[in-house]
PAFI-470322 format. One line per field, with one value per residue: x, y, z of N, C-alpha, C, CB in turn; residue in one letter. Coordinates in steps of 0.05 Angstrom, whole numbers. Glycine has a CB too. Example, Ala and Ser with C-alpha at 12.3 -4.5 7.8 and 13.67 -1.06 7.14 Angstrom:
<pts>
n_X (264:257)
n_Y (-114:-45)
n_Z (156:142)
ca_X (246:273)
ca_Y (-90:-21)
ca_Z (156:143)
c_X (264:258)
c_Y (-66:1)
c_Z (156:157)
cb_X (226:282)
cb_Y (-89:-12)
cb_Z (181:114)
res (a:s)
</pts>
This chain:
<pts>
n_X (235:184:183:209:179:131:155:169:114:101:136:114:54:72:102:57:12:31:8:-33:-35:-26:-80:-111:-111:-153:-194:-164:-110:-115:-128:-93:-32:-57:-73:-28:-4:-39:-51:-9:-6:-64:-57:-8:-35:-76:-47:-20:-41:-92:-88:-61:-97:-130:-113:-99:-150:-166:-137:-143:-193:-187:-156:-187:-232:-210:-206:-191:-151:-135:-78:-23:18:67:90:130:159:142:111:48:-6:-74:-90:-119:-172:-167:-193:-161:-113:-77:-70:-24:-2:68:124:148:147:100:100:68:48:32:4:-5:-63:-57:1:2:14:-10:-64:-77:-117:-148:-141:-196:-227)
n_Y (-141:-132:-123:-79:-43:-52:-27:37:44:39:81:121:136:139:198:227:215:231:214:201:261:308:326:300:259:216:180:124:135:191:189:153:170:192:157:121:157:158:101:79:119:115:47:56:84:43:0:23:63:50:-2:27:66:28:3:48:65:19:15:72:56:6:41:76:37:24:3:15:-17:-41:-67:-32:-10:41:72:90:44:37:1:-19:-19:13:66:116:147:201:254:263:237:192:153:113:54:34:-12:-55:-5:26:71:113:150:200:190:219:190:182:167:114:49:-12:-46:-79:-131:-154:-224:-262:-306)
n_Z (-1357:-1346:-1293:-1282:-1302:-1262:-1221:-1235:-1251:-1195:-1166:-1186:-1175:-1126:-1129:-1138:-1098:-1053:-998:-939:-903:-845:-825:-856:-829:-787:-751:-719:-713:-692:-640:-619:-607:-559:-519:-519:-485:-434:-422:-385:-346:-327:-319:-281:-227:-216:-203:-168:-134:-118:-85:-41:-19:-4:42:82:85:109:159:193:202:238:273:291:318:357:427:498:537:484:452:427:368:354:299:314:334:395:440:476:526:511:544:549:500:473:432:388:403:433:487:523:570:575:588:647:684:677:643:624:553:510:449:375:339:283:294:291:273:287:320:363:379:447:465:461:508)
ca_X (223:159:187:216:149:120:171:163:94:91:138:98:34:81:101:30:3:46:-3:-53:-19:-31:-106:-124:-104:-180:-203:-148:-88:-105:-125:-73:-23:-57:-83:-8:3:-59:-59:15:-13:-80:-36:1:-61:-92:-27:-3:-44:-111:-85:-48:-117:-148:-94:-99:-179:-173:-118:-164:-224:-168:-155:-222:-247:-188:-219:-179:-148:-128:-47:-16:45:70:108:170:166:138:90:35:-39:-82:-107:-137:-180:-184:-210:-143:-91:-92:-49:-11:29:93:131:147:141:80:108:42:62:7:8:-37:-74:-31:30:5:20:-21:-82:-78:-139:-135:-153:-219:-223)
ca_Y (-117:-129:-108:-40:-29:-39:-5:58:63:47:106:142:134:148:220:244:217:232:196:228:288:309:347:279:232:212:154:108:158:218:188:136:179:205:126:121:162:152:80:71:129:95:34:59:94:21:-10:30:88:38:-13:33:80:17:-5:70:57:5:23:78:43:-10:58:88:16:21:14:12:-47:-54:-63:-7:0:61:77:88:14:39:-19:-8:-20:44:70:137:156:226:255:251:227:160:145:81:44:20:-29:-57:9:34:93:132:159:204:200:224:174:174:155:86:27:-28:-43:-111:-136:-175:-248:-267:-342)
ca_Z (-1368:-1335:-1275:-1287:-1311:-1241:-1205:-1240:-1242:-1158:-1165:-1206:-1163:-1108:-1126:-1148:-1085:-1025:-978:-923:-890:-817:-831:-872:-811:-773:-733:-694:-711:-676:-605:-610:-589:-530:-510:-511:-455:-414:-417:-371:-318:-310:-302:-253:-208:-206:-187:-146:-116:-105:-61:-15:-12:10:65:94:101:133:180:187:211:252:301:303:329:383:455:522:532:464:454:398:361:334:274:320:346:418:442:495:524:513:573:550:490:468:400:366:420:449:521:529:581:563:603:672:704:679:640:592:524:492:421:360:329:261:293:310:255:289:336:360:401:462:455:485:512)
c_X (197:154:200:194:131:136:170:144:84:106:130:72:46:87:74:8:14:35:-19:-33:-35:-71:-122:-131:-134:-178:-175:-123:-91:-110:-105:-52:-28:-62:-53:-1:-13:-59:-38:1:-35:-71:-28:-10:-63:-84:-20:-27:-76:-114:-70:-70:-132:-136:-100:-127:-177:-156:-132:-181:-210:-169:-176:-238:-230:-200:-193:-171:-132:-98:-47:9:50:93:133:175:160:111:72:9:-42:-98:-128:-144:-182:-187:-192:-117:-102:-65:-43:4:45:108:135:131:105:76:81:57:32:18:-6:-40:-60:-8:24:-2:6:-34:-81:-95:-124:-155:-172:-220:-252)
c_Y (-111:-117:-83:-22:-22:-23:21:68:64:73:144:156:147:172:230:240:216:218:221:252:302:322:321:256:232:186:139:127:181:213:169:150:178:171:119:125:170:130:77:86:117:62:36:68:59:4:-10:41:69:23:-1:49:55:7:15:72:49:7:49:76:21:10:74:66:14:29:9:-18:-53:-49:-49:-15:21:56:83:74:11:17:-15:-18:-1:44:85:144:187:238:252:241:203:164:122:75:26:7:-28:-33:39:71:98:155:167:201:211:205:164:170:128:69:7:-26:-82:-119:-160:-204:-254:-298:-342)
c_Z (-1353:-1298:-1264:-1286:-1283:-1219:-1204:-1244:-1210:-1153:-1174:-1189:-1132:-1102:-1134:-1123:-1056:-1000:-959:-906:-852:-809:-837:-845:-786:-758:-714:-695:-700:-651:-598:-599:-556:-512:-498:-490:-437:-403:-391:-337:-315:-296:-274:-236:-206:-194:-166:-116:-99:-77:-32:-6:9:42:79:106:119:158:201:210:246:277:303:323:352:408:470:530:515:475:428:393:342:318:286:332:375:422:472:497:520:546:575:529:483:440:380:377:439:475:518:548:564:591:631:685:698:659:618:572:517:457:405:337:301:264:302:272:260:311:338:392:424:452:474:482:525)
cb_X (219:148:190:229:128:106:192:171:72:105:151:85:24:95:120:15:-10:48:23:-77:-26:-3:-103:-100:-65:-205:-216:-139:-80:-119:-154:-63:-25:-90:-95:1:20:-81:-58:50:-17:-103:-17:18:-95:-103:-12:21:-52:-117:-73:-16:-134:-158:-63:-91:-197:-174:-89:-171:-240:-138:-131:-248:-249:-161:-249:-196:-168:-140:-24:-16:59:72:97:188:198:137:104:35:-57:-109:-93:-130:-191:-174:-225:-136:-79:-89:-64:6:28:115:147:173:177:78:140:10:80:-7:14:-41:-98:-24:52:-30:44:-9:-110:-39:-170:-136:-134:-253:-192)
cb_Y (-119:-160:-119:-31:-54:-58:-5:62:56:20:99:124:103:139:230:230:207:261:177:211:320:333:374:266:238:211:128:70:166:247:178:121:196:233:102:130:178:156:61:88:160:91:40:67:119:9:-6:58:128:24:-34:48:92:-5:-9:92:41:-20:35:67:12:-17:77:91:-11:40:-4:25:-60:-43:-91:32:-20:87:101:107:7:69:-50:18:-28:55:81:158:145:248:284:272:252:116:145:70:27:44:-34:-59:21:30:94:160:132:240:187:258:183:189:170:80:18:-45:-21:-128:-149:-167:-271:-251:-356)
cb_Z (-1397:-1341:-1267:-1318:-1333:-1230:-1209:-1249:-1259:-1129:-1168:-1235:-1166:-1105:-1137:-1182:-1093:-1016:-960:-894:-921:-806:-861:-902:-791:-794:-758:-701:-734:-684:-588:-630:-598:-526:-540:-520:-451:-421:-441:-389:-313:-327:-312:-250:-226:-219:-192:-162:-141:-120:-68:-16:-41:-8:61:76:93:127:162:168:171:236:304:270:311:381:470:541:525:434:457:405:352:346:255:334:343:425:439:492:543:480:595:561:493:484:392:342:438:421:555:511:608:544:594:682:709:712:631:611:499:501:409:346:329:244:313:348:254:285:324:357:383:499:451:481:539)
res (x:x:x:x:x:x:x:x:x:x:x:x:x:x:x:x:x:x:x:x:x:x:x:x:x:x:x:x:x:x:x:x:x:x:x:x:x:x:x:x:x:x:x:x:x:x:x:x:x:x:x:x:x:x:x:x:x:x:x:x:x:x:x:x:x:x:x:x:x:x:x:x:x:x:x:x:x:x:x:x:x:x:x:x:x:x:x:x:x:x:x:x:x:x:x:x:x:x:x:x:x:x:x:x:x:x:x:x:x:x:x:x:x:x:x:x:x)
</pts>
């Protein structure tokens, strides 16, 4: 008996007070949502988009530092010394016969110094 009793007054309490309603809802419920879907994209910016910003620096910095001499490889696997500098095209020979390839400075993938002894 004693538990009918609380059943129907938690139902009792239950229809007379429906609970807070969307107007009522303050503090951790209305930015939780958005936290929701901010937290995953900053995520993925710090993941993703940081370390490849920083690779591109320095890659970057890698063919700005490129003197004559240096050996290159471009992004379409062509390998070479540079011979000629100019403000956004570099010159290279390429093998035995001495053949020069201009390219522009964003088609090259690596800068690989010579070794000093």
């Amino acid at each position: 008996m004693n538990f009918w009793f609380l059943v129907s007054s938690a139902a009792q309490a239950a229809a007379e007070d429906p609970g807070p309603t969307g107007a009522e809802l303050t503090g951790a419920a209305s930015w939780l949502p958005m936290l929701i879907m901010i937290l995953p994209i900053a995520l993925m910016y710090v993941l993703m988009v940081v370390p490849q910003r920083r690779k591109e620096k320095k890659l970057k910095q890698t063919i700005d530092s490129a003197i004559v001499g240096d050996q290159i490889v471009t992004i379409g696997g062509l390998v070479g010394k540079i011979v000629n500098i100019k403000d956004d095209e570099i010159t290279f020979e390429s093998s035995v016969e001495r053949s020069k390839i201009t390219v522009k400075k964003w088609a090259i993938k690596d800068v690989i110094k010579p070794i000093q002894s």
